[in-house]
Backbone as XML, in Angstrom:
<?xml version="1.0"?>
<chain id="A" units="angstrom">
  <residue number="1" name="UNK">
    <atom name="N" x="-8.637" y="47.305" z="-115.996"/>
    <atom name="CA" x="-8.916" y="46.166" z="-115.183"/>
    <atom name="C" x="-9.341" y="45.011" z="-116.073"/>
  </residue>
  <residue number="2" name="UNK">
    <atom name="N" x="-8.586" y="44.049" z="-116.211"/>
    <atom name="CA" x="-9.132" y="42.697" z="-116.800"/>
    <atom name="C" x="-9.375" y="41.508" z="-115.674"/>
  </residue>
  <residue number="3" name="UNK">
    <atom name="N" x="-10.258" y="40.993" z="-115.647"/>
    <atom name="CA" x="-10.606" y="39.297" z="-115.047"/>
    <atom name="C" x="-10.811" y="38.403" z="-115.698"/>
  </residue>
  <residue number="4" name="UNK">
    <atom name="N" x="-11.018" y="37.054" z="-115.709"/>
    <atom name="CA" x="-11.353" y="36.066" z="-116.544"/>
    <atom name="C" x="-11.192" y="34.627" z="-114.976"/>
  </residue>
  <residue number="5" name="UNK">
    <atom name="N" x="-11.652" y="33.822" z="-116.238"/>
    <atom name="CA" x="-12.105" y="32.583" z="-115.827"/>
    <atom name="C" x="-10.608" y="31.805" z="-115.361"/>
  </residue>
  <residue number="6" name="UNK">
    <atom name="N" x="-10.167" y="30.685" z="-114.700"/>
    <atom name="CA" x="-9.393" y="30.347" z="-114.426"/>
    <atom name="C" x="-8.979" y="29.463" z="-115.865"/>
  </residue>
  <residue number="7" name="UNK">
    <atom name="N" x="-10.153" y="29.372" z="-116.331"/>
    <atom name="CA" x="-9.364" y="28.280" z="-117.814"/>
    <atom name="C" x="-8.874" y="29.621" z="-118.767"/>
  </residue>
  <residue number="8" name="UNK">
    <atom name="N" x="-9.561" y="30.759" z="-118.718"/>
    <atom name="CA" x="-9.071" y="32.099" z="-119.650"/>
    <atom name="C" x="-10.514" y="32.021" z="-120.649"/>
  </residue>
  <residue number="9" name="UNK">
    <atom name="N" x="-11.537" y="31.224" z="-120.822"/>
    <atom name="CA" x="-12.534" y="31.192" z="-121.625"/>
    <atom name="C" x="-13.071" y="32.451" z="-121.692"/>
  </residue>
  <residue number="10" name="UNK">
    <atom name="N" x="-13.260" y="33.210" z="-120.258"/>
    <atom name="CA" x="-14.414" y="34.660" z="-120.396"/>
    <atom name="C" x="-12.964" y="35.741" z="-120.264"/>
  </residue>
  <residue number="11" name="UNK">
    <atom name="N" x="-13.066" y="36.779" z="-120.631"/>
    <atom name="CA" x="-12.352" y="37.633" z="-120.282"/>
    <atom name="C" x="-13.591" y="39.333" z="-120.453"/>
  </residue>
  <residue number="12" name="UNK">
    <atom name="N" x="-13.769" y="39.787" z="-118.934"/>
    <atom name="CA" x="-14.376" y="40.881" z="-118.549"/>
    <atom name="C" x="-13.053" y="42.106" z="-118.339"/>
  </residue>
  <residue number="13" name="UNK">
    <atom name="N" x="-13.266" y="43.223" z="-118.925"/>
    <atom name="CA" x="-12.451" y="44.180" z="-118.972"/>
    <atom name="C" x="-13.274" y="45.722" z="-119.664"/>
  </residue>
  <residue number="14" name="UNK">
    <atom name="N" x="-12.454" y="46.426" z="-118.890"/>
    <atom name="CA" x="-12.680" y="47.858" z="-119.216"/>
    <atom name="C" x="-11.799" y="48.367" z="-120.336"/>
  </residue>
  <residue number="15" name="UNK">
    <atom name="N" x="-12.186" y="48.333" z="-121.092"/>
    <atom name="CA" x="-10.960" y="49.011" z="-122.446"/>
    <atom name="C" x="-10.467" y="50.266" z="-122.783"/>
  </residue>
  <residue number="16" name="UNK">
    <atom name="N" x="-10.768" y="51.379" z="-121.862"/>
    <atom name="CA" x="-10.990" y="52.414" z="-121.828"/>
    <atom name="C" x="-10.068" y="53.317" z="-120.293"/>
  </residue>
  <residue number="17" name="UNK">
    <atom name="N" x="-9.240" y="53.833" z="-120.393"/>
    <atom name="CA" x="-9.331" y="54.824" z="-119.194"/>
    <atom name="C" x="-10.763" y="55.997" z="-118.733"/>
  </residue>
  <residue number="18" name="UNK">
    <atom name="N" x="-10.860" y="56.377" z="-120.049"/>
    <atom name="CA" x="-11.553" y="58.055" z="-120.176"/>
    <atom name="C" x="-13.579" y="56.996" z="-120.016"/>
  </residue>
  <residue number="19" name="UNK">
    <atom name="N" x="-13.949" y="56.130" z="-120.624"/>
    <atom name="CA" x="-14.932" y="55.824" z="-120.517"/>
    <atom name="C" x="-15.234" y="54.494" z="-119.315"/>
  </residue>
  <residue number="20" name="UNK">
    <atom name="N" x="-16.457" y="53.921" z="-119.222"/>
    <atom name="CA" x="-16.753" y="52.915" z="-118.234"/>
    <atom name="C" x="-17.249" y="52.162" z="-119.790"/>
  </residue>
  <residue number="21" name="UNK">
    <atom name="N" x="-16.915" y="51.874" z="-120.429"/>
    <atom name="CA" x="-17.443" y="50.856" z="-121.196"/>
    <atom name="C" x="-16.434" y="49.283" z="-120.933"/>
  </residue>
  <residue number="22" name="UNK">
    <atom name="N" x="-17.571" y="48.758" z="-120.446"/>
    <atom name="CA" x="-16.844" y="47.302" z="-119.615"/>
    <atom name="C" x="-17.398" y="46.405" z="-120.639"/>
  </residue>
  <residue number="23" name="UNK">
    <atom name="N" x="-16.780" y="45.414" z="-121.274"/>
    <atom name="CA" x="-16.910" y="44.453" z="-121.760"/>
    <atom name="C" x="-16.744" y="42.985" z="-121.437"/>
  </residue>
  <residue number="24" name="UNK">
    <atom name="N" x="-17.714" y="41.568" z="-121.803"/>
    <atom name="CA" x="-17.123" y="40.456" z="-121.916"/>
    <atom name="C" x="-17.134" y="39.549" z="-122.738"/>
  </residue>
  <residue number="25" name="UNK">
    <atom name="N" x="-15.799" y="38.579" z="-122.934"/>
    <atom name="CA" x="-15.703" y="38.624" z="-124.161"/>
    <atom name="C" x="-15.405" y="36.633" z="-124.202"/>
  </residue>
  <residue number="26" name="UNK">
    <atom name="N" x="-16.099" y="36.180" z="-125.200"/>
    <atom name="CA" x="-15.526" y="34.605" z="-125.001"/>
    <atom name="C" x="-14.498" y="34.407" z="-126.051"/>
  </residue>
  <residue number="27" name="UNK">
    <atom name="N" x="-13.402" y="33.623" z="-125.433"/>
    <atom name="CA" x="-12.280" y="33.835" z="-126.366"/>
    <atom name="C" x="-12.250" y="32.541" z="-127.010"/>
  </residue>
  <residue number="28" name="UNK">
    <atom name="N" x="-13.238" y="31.817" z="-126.799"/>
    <atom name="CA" x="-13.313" y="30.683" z="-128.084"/>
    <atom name="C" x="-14.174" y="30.899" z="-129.014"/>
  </residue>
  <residue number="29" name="UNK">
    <atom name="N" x="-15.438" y="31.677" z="-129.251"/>
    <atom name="CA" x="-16.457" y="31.807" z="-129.676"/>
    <atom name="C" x="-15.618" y="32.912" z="-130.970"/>
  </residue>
  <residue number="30" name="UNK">
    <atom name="N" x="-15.362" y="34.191" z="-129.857"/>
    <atom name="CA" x="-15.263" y="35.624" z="-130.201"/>
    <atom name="C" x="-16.499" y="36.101" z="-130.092"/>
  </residue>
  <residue number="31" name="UNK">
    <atom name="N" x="-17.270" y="35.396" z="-129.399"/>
    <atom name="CA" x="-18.267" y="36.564" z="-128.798"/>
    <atom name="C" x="-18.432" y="37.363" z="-127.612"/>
  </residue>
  <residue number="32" name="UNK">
    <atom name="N" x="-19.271" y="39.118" z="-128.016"/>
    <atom name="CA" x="-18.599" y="39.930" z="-127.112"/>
    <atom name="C" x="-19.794" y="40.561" z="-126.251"/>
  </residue>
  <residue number="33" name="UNK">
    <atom name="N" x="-20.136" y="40.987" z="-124.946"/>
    <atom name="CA" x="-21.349" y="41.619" z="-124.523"/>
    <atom name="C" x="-20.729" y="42.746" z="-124.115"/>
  </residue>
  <residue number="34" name="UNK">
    <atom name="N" x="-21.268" y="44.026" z="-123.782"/>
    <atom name="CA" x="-21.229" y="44.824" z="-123.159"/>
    <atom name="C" x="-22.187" y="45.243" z="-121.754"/>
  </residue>
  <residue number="35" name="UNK">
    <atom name="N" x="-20.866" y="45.798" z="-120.700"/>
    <atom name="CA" x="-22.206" y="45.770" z="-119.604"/>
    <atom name="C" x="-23.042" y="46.896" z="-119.813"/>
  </residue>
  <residue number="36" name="UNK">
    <atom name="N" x="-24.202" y="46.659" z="-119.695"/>
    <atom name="CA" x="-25.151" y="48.112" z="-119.499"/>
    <atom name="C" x="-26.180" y="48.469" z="-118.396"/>
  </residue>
  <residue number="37" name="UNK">
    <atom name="N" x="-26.408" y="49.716" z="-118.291"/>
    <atom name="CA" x="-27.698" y="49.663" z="-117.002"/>
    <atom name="C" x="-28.911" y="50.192" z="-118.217"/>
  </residue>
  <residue number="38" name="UNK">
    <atom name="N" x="-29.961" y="49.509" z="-117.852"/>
    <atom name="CA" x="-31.291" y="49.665" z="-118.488"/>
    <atom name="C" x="-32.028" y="50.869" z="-117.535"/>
  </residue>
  <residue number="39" name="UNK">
    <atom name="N" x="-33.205" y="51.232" z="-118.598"/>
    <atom name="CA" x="-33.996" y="52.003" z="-117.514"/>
    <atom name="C" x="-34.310" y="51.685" z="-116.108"/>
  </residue>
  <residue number="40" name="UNK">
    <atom name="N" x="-34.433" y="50.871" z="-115.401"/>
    <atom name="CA" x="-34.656" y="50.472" z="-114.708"/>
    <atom name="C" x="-33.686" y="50.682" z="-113.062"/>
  </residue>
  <residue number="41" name="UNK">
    <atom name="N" x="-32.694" y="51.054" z="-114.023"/>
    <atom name="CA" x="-30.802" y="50.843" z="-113.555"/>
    <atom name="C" x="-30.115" y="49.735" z="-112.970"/>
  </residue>
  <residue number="42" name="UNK">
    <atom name="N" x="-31.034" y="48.383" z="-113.840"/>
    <atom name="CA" x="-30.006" y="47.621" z="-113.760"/>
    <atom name="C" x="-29.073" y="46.667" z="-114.351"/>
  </residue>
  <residue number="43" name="UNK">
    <atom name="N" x="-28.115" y="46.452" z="-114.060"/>
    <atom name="CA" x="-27.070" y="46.159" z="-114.926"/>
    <atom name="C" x="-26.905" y="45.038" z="-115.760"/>
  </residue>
  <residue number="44" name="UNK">
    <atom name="N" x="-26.749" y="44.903" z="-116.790"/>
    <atom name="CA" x="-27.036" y="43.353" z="-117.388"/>
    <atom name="C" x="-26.091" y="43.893" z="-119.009"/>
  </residue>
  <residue number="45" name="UNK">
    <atom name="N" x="-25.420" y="42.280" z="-119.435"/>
    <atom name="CA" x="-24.613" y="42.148" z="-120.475"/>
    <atom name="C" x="-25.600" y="41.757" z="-121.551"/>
  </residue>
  <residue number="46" name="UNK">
    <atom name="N" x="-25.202" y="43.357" z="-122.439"/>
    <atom name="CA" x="-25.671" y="43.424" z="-123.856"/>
    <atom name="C" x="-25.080" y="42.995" z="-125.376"/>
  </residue>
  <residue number="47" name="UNK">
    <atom name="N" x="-25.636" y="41.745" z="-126.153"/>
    <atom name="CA" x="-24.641" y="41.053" z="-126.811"/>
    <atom name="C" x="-24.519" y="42.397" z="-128.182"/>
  </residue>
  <residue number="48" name="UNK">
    <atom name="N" x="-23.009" y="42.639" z="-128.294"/>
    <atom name="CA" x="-22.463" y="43.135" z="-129.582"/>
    <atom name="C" x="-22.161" y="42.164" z="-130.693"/>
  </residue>
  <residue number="49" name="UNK">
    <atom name="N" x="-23.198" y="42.846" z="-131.753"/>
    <atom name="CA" x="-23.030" y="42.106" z="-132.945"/>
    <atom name="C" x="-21.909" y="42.864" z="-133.638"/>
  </residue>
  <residue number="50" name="UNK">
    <atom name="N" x="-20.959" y="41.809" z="-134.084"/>
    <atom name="CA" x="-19.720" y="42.261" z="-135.209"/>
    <atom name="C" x="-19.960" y="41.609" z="-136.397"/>
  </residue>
  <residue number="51" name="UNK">
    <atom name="N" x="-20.023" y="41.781" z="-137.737"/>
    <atom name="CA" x="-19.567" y="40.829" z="-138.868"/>
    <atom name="C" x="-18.736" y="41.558" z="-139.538"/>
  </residue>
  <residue number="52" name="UNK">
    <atom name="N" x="-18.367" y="40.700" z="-140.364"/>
    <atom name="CA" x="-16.801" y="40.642" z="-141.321"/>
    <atom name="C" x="-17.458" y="40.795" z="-142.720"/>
  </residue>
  <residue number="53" name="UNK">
    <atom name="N" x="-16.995" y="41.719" z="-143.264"/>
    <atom name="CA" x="-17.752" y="42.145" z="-144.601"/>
    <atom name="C" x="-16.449" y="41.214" z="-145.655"/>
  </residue>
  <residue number="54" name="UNK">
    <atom name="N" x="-15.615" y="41.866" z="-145.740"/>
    <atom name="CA" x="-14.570" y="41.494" z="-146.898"/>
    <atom name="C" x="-13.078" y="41.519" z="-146.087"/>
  </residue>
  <residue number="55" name="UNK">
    <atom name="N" x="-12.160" y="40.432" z="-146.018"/>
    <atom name="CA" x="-11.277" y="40.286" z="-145.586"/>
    <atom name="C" x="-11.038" y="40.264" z="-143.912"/>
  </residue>
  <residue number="56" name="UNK">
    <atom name="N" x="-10.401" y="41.704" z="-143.800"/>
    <atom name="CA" x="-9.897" y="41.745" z="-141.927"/>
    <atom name="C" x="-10.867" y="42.634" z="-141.748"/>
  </residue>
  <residue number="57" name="UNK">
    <atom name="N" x="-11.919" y="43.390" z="-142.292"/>
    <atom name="CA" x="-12.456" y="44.344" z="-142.011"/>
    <atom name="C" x="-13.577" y="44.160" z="-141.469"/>
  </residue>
  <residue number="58" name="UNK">
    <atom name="N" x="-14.439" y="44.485" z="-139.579"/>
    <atom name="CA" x="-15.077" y="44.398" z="-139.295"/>
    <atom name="C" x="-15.732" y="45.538" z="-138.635"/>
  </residue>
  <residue number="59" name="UNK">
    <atom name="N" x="-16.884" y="45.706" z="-138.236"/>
    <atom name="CA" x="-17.347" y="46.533" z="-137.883"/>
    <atom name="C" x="-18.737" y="45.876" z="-137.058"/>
  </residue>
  <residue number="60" name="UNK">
    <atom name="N" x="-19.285" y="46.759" z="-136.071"/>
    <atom name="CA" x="-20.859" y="46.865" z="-135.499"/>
    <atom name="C" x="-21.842" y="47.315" z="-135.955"/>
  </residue>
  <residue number="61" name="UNK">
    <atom name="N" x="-22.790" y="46.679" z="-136.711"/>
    <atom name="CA" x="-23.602" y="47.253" z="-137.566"/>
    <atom name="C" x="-25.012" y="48.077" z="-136.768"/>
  </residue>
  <residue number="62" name="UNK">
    <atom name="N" x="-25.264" y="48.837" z="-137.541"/>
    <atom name="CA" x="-26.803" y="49.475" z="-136.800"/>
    <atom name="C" x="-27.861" y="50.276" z="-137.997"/>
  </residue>
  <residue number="63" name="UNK">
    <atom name="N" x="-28.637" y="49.858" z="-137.727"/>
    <atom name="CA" x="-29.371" y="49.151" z="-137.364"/>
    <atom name="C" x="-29.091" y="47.438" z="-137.893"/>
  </residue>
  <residue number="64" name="UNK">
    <atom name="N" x="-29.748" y="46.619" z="-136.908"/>
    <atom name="CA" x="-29.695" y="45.031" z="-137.310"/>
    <atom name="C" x="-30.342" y="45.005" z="-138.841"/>
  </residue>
  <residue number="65" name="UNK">
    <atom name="N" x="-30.915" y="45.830" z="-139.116"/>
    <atom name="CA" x="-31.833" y="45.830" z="-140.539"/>
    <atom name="C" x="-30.140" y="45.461" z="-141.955"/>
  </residue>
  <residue number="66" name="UNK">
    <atom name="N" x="-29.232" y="46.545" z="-141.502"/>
    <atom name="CA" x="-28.067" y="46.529" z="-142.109"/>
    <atom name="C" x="-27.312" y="45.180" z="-142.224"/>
  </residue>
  <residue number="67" name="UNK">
    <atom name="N" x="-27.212" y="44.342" z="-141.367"/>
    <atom name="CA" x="-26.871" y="43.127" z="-141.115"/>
    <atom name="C" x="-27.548" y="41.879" z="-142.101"/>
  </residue>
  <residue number="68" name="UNK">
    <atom name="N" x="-29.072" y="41.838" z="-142.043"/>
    <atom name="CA" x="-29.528" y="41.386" z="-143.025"/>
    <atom name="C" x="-29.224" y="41.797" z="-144.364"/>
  </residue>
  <residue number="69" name="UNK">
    <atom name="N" x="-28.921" y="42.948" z="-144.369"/>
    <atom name="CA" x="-28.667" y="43.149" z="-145.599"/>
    <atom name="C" x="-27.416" y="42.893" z="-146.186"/>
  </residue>
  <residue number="70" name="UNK">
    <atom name="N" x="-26.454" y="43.100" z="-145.854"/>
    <atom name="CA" x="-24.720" y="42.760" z="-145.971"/>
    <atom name="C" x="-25.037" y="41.019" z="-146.161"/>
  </residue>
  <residue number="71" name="UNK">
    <atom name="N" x="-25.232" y="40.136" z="-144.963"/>
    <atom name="CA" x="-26.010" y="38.526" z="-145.250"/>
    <atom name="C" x="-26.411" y="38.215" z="-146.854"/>
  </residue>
  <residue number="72" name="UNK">
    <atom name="N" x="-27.448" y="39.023" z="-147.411"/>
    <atom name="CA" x="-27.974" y="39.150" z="-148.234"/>
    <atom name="C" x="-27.122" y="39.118" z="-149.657"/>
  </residue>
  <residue number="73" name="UNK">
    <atom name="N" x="-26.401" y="40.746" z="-149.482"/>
    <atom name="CA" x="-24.811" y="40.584" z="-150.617"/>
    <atom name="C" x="-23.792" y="39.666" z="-150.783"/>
  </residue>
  <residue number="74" name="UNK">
    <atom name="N" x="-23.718" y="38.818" z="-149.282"/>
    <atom name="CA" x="-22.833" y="37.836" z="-149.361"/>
    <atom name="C" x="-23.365" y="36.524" z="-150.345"/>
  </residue>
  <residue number="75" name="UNK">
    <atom name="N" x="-24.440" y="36.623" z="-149.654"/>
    <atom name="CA" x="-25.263" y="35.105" z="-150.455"/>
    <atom name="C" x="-25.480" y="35.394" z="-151.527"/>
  </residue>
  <residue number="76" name="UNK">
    <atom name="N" x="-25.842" y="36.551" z="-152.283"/>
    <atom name="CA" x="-25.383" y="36.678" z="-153.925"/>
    <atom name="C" x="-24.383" y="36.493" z="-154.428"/>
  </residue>
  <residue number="77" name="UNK">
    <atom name="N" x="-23.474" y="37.391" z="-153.642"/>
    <atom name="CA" x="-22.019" y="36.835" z="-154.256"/>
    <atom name="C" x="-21.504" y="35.562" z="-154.329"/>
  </residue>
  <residue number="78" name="UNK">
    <atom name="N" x="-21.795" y="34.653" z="-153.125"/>
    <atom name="CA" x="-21.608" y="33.583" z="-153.178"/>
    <atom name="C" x="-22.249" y="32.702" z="-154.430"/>
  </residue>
  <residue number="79" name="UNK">
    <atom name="N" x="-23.277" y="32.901" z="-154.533"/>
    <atom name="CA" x="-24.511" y="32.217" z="-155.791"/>
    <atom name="C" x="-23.544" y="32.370" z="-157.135"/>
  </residue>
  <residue number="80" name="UNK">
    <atom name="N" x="-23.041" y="33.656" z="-157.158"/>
    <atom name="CA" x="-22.895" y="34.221" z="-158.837"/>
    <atom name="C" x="-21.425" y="33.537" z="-158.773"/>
  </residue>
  <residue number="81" name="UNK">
    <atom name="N" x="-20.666" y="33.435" z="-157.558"/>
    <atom name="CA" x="-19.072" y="32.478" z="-157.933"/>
    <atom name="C" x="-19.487" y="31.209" z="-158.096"/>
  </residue>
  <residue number="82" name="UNK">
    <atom name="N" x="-20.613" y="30.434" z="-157.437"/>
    <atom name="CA" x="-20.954" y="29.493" z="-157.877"/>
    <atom name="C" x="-21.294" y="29.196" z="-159.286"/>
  </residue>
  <residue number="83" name="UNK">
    <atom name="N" x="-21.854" y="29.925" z="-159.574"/>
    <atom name="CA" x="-22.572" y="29.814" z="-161.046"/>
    <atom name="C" x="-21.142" y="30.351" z="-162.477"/>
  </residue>
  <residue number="84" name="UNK">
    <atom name="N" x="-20.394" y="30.462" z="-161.865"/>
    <atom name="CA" x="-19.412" y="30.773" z="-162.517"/>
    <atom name="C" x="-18.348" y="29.579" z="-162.613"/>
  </residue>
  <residue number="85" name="UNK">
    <atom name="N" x="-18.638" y="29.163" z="-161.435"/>
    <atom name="CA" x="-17.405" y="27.719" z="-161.702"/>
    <atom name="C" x="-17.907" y="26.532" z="-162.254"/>
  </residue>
  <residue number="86" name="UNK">
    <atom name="N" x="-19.309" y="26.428" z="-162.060"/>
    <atom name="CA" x="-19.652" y="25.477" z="-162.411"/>
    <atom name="C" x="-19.785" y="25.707" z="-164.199"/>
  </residue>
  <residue number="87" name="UNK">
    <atom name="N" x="-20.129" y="26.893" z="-164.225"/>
    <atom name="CA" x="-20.197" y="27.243" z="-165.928"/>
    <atom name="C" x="-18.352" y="26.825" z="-167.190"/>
  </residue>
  <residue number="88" name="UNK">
    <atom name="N" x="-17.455" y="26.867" z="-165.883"/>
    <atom name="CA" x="-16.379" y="26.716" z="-166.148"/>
    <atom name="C" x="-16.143" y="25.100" z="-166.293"/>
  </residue>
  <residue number="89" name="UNK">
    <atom name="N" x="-17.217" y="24.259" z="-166.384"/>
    <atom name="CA" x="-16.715" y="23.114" z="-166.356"/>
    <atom name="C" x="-17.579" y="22.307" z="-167.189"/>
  </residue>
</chain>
């Protein structure tokens, strides 16, 4: 089952036959929630964090602790190509 917005901005869908994992997703952003029921049992959209480590390759990190940290390798790497081009000149 997919729905969306009449402009196509949100798109809510089940991706799954075998599971209920319902998702929504903004297709300008690329950001994605999932629906969930809390203790409570009730239902509310939980935002999924994705980042892009190197190239096409992405993944959902867990703990968020991991996230800072990948952030972290990027901004070194970034620093040390810096410091490399500029040394080149």
């Amino acid at each position: 089952m997919l729905a969306s917005t009449t402009e196509g901005r949100y798109v809510f869908g089940q991706i799954s036959d075998f599971r209920s994992d319902q998702f929504l997703l903004d297709t300008q952003t690329g950001r994605l929630w999932q629906l969930v029921v809390d203790q409570e049992k009730n239902k509310k959209l939980q935002p999924v964090p994705i980042i892009q480590i190197w190239g096409d390759e992405s993944y959902i990190p867990d703990p968020m602790t991991e996230v800072d940290g990948q952030r972290e390798l990027m901004l070194r790497k970034r620093i040390e190509d810096l410091k490399k081009l500029f040394e080149k000149k």
